[in-house]
C-alpha positions as CSV (number, residue, x, y, z in Angstrom):
1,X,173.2,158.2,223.3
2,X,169.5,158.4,223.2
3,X,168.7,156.9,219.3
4,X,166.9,159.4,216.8
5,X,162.9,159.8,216.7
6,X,160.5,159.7,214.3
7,X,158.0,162.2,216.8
8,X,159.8,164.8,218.4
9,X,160.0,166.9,221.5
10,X,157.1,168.6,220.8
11,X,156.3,169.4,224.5
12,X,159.7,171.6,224.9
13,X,158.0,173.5,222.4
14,X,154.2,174.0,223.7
15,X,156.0,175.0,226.8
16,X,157.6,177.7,224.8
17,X,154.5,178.5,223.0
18,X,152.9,178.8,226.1
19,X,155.2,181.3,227.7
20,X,155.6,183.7,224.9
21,X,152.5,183.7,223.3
22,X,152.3,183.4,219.3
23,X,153.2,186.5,218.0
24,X,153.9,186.9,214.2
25,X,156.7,188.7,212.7
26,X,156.1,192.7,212.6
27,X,158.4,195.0,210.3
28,X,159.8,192.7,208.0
29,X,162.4,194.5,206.2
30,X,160.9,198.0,206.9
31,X,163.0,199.4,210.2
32,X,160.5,199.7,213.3
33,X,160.1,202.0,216.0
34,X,161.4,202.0,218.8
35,X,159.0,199.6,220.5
36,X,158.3,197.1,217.2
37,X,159.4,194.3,219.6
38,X,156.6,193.2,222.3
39,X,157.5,189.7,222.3
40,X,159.9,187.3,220.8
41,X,157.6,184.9,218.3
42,X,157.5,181.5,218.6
43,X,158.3,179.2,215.9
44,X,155.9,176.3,215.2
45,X,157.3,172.9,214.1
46,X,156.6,172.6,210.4
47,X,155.3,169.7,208.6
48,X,158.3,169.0,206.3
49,X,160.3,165.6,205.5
50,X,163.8,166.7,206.3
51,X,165.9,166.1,203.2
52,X,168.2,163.5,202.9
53,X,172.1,163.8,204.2
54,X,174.3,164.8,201.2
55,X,176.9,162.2,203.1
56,X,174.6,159.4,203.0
57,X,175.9,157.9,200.0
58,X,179.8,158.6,200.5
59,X,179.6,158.2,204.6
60,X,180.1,160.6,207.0
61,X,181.6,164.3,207.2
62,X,184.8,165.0,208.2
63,X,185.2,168.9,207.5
64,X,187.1,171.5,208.3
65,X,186.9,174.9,209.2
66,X,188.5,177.7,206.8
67,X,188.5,181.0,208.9
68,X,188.4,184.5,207.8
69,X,192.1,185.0,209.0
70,X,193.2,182.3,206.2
71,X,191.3,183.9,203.7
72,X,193.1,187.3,203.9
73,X,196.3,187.9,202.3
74,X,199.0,190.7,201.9
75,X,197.7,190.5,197.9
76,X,194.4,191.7,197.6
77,X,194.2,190.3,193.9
78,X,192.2,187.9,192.6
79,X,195.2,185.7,191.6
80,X,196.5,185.5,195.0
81,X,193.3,185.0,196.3
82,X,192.6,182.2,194.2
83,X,195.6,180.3,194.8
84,X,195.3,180.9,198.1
85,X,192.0,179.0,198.3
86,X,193.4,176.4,195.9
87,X,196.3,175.7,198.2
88,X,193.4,175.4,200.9
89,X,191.2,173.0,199.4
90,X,193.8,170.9,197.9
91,X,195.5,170.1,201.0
92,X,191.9,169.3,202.3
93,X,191.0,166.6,199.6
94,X,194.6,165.0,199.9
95,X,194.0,164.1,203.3
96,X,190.9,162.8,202.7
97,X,188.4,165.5,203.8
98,X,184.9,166.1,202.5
99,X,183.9,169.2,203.2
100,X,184.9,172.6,203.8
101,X,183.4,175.1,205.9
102,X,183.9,178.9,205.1
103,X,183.8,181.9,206.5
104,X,182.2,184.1,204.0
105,X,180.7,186.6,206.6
106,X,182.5,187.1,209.4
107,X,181.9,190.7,210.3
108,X,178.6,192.0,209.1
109,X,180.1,192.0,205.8
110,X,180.4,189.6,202.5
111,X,182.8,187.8,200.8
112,X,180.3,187.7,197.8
113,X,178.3,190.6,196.0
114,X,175.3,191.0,198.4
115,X,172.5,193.3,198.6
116,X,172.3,193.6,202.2
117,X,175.7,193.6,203.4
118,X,179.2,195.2,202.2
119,X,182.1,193.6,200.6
120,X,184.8,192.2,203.3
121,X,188.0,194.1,203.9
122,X,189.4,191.0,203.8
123,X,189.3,191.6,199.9
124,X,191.0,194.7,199.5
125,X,192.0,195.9,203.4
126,X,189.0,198.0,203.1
127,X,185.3,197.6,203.9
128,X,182.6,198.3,201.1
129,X,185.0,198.1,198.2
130,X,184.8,195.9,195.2
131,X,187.3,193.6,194.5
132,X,186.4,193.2,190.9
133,X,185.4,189.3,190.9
134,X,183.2,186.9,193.0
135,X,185.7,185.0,195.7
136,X,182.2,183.0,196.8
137,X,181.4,181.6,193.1
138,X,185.1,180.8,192.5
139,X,185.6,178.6,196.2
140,X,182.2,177.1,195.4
141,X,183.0,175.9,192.1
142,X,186.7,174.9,193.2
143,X,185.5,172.9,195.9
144,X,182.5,171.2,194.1
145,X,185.5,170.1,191.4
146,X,187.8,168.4,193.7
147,X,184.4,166.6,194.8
148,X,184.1,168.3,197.8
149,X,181.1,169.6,199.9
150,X,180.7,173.7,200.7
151,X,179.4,175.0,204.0
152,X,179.3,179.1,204.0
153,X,180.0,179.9,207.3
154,X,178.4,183.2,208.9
155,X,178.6,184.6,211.8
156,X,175.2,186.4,212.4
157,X,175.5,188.9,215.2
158,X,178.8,190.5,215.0
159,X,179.3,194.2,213.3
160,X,182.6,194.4,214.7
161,X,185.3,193.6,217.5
162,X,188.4,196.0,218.8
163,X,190.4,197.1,215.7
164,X,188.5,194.7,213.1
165,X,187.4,195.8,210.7
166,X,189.3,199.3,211.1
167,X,186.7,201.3,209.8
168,X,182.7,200.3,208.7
169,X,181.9,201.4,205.2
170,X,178.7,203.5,204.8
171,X,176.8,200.6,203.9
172,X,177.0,198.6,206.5
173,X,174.2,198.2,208.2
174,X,175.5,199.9,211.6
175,X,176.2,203.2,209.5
176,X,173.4,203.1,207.6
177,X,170.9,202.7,210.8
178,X,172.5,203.4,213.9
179,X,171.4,207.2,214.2
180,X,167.8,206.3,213.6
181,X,167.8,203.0,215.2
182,X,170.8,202.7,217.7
183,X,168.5,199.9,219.7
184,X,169.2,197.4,216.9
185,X,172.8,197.4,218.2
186,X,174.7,195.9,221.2
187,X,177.6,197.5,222.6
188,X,180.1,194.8,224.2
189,X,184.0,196.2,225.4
190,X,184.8,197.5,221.9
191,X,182.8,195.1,220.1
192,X,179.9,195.5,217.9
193,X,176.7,193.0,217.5
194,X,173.4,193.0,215.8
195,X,170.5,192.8,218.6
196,X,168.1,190.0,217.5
197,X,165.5,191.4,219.8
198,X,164.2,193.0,216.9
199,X,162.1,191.0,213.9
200,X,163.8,193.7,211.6
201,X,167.4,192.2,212.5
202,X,166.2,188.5,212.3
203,X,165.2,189.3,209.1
204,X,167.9,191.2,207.5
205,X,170.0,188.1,209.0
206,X,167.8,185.4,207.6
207,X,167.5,187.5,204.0
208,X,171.1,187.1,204.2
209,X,171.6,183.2,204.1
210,X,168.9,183.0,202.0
211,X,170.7,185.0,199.4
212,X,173.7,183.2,199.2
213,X,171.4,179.5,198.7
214,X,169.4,181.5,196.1
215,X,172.7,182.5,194.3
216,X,175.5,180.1,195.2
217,X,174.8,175.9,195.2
218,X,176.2,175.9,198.8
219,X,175.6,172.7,200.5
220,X,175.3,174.2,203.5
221,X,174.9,177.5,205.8
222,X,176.7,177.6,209.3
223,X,176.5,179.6,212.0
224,X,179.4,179.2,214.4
225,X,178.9,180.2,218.3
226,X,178.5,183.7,218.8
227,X,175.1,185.0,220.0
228,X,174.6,187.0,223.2
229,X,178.2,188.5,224.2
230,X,177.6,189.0,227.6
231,X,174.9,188.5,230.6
232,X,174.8,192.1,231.2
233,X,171.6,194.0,231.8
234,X,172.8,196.9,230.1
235,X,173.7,195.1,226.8
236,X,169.8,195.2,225.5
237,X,168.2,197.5,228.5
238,X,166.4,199.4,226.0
239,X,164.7,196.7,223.7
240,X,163.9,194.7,227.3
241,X,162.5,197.6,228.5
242,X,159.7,197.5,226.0
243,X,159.0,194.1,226.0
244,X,158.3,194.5,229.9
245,X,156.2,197.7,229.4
246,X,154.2,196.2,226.4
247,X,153.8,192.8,227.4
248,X,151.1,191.7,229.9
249,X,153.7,188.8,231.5
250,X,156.8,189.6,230.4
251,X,160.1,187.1,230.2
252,X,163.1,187.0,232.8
253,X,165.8,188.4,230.7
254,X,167.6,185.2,230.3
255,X,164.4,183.3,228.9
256,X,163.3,186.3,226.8
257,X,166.7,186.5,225.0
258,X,166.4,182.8,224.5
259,X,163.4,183.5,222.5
260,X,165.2,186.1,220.3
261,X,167.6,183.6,219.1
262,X,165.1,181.3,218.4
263,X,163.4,183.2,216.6
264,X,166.3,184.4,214.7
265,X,167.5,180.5,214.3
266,X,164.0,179.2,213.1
267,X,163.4,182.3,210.7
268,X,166.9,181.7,209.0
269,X,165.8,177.6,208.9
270,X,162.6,178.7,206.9
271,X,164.2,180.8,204.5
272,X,167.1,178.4,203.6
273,X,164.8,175.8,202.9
274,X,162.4,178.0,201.2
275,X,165.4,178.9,198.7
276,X,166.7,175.1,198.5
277,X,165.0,172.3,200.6
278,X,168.5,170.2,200.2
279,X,170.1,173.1,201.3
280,X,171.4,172.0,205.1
281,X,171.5,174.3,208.2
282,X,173.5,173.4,211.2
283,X,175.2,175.6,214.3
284,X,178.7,175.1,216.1
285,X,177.9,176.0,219.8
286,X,180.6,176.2,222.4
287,X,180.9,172.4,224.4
288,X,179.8,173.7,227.7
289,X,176.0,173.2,227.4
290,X,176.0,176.0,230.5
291,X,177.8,178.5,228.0
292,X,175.2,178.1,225.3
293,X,172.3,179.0,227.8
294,X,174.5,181.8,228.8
295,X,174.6,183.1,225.3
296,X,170.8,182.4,224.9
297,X,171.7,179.2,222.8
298,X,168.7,176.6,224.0
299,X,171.0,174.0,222.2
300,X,168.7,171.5,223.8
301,X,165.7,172.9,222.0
302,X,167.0,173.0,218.4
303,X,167.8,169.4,218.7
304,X,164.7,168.2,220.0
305,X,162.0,170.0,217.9
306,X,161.8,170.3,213.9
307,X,161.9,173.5,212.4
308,X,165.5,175.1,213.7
309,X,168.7,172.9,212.5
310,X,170.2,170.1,210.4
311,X,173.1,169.5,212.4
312,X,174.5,170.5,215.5
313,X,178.4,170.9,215.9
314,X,179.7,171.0,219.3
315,X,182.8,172.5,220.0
316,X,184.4,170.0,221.6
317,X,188.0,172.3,222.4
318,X,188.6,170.0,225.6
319,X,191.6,167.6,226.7
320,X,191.0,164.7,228.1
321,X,192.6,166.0,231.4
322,X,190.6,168.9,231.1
323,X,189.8,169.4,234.8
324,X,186.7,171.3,234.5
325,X,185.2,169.5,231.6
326,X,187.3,166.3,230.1
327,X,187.0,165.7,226.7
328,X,184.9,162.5,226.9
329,X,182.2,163.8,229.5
330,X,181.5,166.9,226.7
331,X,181.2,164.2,223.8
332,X,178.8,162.0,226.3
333,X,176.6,165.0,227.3
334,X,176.0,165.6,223.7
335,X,175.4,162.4,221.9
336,X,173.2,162.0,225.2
337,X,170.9,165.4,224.0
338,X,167.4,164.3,222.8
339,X,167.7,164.6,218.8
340,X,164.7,164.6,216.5
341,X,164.8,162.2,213.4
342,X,167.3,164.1,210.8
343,X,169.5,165.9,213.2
344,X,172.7,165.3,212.9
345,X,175.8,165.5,215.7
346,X,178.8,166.4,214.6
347,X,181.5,166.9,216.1
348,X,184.2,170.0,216.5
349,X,188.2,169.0,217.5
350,X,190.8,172.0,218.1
351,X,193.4,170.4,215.9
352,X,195.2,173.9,217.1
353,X,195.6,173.0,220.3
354,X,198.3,170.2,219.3
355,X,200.5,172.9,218.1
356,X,201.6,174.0,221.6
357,X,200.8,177.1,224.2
358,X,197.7,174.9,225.4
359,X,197.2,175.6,228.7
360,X,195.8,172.5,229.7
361,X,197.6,169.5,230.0
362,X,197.5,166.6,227.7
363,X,197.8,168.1,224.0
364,X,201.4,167.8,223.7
365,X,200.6,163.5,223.0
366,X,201.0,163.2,219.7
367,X,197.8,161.7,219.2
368,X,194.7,163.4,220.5
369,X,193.3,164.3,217.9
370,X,192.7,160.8,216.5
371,X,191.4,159.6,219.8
372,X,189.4,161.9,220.3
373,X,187.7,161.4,216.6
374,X,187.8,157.1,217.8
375,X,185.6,158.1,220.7
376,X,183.4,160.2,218.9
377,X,183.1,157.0,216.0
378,X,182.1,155.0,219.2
379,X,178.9,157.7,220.4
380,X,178.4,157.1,217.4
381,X,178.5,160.4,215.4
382,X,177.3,161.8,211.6
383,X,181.1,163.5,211.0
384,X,184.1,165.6,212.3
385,X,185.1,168.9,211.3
386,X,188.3,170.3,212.8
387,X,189.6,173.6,213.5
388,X,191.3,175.2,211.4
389,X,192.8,175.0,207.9
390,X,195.7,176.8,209.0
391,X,196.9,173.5,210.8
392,X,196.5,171.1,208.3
393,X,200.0,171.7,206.8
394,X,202.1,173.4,210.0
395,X,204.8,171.3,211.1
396,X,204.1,171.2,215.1
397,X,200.6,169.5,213.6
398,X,201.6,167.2,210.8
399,X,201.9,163.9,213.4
400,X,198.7,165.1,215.1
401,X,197.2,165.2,211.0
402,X,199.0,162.0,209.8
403,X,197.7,160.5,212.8
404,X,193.7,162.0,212.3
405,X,193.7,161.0,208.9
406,X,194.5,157.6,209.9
407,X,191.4,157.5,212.3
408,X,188.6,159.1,209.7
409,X,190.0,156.5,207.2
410,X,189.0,153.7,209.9
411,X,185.0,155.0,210.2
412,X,184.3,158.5,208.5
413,X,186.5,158.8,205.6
414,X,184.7,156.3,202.4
């Protein structure tokens, strides 16, 4: 693993810089027409001391992952909500985990009152409705009194995917702008995504994280890794149309939707810290680094250069039989990536995978889990976080858990 820097990869950067060209922000929160985007801008490093690691003092992470699907119940009620989360958290701090990481935006929507976004059907099994209380503040405050960090988890781009959300409530932002503005959107199968092309969308995304550090004393915002849904042409034709017809050298597609995500990942870095400095940023990308620059991820960028993350969480969801990609190549490729001084690596385990129907071989040990969380402690790494709640207490896990627990407590766990 190359050791972190006090100067970083600055020429990754001027290479960027180079290719794009320096364009400010136009639009701001004001929708644009149709051709608002002639270039992706290019985010400058930023003179700023990263702040200090809320683990420092305690040791390292080791999260986990609470997905929307945990969160909803057949009760809509605050009570059953509640204890829902309750049952959650607790199980979390009895094994010895630090941190949870929350899905409080999963579908264009909110799991908090929010001025850009509608409240979650997870709430009340229907989009836009109040559910009468705050879930956020509650599993904030809940999690902060067990002693316990909170992460909100959002994903940024997605409106929607086949049946889910059954219907978008009429203030979403799809209904609200997708006669006037349908080139904000991308269409993918049935799915639904924002289309970061556009500095209005990398805005109304940034705005969004920013309100929930100005309202709620998260520790953390985190996006997971959904960004581009596809490498088709057709997915953005329009909004790269422009950018060829008003830009004097125009991007490949593949490099010009890189730039839109960076864009979108630097402007939602500015505006967390501008609402808290403390406040830390960080993104779960797939493991395959080939993925990521498929999706427009340039995982190797944010790492290098201040100015775009915290933390980085690979998803390490591999065996170590994987024939393709074994778990321990993954974990060496990325405690290999160049990281500037105050970027963290973390790593993600599928702690699903031990509970059988993996198709790979290798998950049915008994014990992957915590080997795969010693070879990580041997990179070294800054923390674990394992996917998903929902396994913590099922009983084809509980060896797989008893066995994790053990292995945090030797290196991660004070």
């Amino acid at each position: 693993m190359f050791p972190k820097r006090k100067y970083c990869y600055v020429l990754a950067w001027l290479a960027l810089a180079a290719s794009v060209g320096a364009v400010g922000l136009l639009g701001g929160r004001e929708a644009g027409p149709a051709a608002e985007p002639e270039a992706p801008p290019v985010h400058a490093p930023i003179a700023q001391t990263p702040a200090p690691s809320p683990q420092s003092q305690d040791g390292a992470l080791a999260g986990v992952w609470v997905p929307y699907m945990s969160l909803a119940g057949k009760e809509p009620a605050q009570e059953a909500f509640e204890e829902n989360f309750k049952s959650i958290a607790n199980s979390a701090k009895e094994k010895h985990f630090n941190a949870l990481f929350v899905h409080v935006r999963a579908f264009c929507d909110a799991l908090y009152p929010s001025q850009r976004y509608p409240w979650s059907h997870l709430l009340t099994g229907q989009q836009g409705k109040d559910p009468g209380f705050d879930p956020l503040a509650f599993m904030v405050d809940y999690t902060h009194s067990l002693g316990m960090e909170f992460h909100a988890w959002l994903n940024p781009l997605r409106v929607s995917t086949g049946e889910t959300p059954a219907s978008l409530s009429e203030d979403n932002p799809y209904t609200m702008l997708k006669e006037e503005y349908p080139y904000y959107f991308m269409e993918s199968g049935s799915a639904l995504y924002l289309n970061p092309a556009y500095p209005y969308i990398r805005t109304l995304i940034a705005e969004g994280a920013a309100e929930i550090v100005e309202k709620y004393p998260v520790d953390g915002v985190h996006f997971d890794d959904y960004f581009y849904p596809s490498q088709e042409e057709s997915l953005d034709a329009e909004a790269y149309r422009l950018h060829v017809e008003t830009v004097s050298s125009p991007l490949p597609l593949a490099q010009w939707r890189t730039a839109n995500i960076s864009a979108m990942v630097a402007e939602v870095y500015d505006r967390v810290k501008a609402a808290n400095p403390q406040v830390k940023f960080g993104i779960s990308p797939q493991g395959n680094l080939e993925n990521d620059r498929n999706m427009g991820a340039d995982v190797e960028a944010w790492c290098a250069t201040p100015g775009y993350i915290d933390y980085i969480c690979p998803q390490l969801y591999y065996g170590f039989e994987n024939p393709t990609l074994p778990y321990r190549t993954a974990l060496d490729q990325w405690a290999g990536l160049y990281r500037c001084e105050g970027v963290d690596l973390y790593v993600g385990l599928a702690l699903y995978k031990t509970a059988g129907g993996a198709q790979e071989a290798g998950w049915d040990a008994g014990d992957v889990i915590s080997r795969q969380i010693l070879e990580a402690q041997s990179v070294p790494c800054d923390g674990i976080i394992l996917y998903s709640s929902a396994y913590l207490d099922a009983e084809a896990t509980q060896g797989e858990v008893e066995r994790a627990v053990e292995a945090l407590s030797g290196g991660i766990v004070p």
